[in-house]
C-alpha positions as CSV (number, residue, x, y, z in Angstrom):
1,X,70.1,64.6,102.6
2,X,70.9,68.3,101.8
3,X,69.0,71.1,102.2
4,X,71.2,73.7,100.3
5,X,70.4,73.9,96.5
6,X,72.4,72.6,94.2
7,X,75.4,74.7,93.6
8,X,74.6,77.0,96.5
9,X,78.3,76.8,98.0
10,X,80.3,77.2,94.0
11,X,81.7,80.4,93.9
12,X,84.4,81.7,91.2
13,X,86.6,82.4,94.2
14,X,89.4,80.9,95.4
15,X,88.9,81.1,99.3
16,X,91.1,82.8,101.4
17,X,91.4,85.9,98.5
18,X,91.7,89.6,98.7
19,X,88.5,90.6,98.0
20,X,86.9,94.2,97.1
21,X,84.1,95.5,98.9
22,X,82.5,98.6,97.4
23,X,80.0,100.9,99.6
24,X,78.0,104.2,98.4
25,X,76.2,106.3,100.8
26,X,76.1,110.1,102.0
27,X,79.2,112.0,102.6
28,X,78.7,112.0,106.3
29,X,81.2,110.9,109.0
30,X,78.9,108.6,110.5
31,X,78.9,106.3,107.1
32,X,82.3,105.9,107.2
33,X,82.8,105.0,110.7
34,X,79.4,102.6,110.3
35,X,80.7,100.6,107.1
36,X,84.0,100.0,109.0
37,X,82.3,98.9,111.9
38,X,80.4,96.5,110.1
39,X,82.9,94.9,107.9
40,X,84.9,94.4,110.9
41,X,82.1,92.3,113.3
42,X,83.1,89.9,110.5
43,X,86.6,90.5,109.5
44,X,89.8,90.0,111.8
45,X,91.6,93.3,110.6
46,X,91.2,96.0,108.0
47,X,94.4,97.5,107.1
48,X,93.9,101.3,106.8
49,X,96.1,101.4,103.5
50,X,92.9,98.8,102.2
51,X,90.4,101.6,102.4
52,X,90.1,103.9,99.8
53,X,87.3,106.8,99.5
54,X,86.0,109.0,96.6
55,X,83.8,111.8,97.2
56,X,81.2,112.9,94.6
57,X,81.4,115.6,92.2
58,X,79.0,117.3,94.1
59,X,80.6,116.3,97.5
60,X,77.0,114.6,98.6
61,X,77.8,110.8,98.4
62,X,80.8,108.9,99.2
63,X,81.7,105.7,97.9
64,X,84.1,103.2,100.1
65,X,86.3,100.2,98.6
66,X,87.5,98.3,101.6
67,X,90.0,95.3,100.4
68,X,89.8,92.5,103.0
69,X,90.9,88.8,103.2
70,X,88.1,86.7,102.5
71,X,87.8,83.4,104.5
72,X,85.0,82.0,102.4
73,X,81.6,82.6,100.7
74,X,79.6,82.9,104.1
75,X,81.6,85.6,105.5
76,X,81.6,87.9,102.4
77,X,77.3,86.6,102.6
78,X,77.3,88.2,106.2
79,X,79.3,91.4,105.4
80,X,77.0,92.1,102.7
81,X,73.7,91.4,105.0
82,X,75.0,93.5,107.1
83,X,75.8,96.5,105.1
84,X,72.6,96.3,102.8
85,X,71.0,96.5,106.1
86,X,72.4,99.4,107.2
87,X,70.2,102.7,106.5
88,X,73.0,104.7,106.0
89,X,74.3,102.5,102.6
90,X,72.7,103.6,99.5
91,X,74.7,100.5,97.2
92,X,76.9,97.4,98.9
93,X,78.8,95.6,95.4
């Protein structure tokens, strides 16, 4: 017997994908060095040409895109445990 719910594994993805992961938090240069740190306890490499950055209008927030390959639904579940509970990330999407 299963203990997941039903439909707990479907996912619109077709696993291994390239897969956005968007990050907002301040424009420090601690955030950028923590959200890579993160993404990468559960991903093998991140290219450096995969990470792309936008500062603010106002120069206070930054906001990360990192592109990875995703393996499946539980690693993309893990990154984004980890990065919501990270105090420095305002936003993980």
């Amino acid at each position: 017997m299963s203990t997941q719910e039903p439909g707990a594994d479907e996912t619109p993805f077709e696993f291994p994908c390239s897969f956005p992961i968007k990050v907002f938090g301040p424009a420090l240069p601690e955030f950028r060095v923590r959200v890579l740190a993160l993404i990468r306890e559960h991903v093998a490499e991140i290219d450096e040409t995969a990470v792309r950055e936008n500062l603010s209008s106002g120069g206070r927030y930054l906001s990360m895109t990192v592109t990875i390959e995703a393996t499946d639904r539980a690693q993309l579940d893990a990154i984004y445990r980890a990065l919501t509970a990270c105090e420095l990330v305002t936003m993980a999407l």
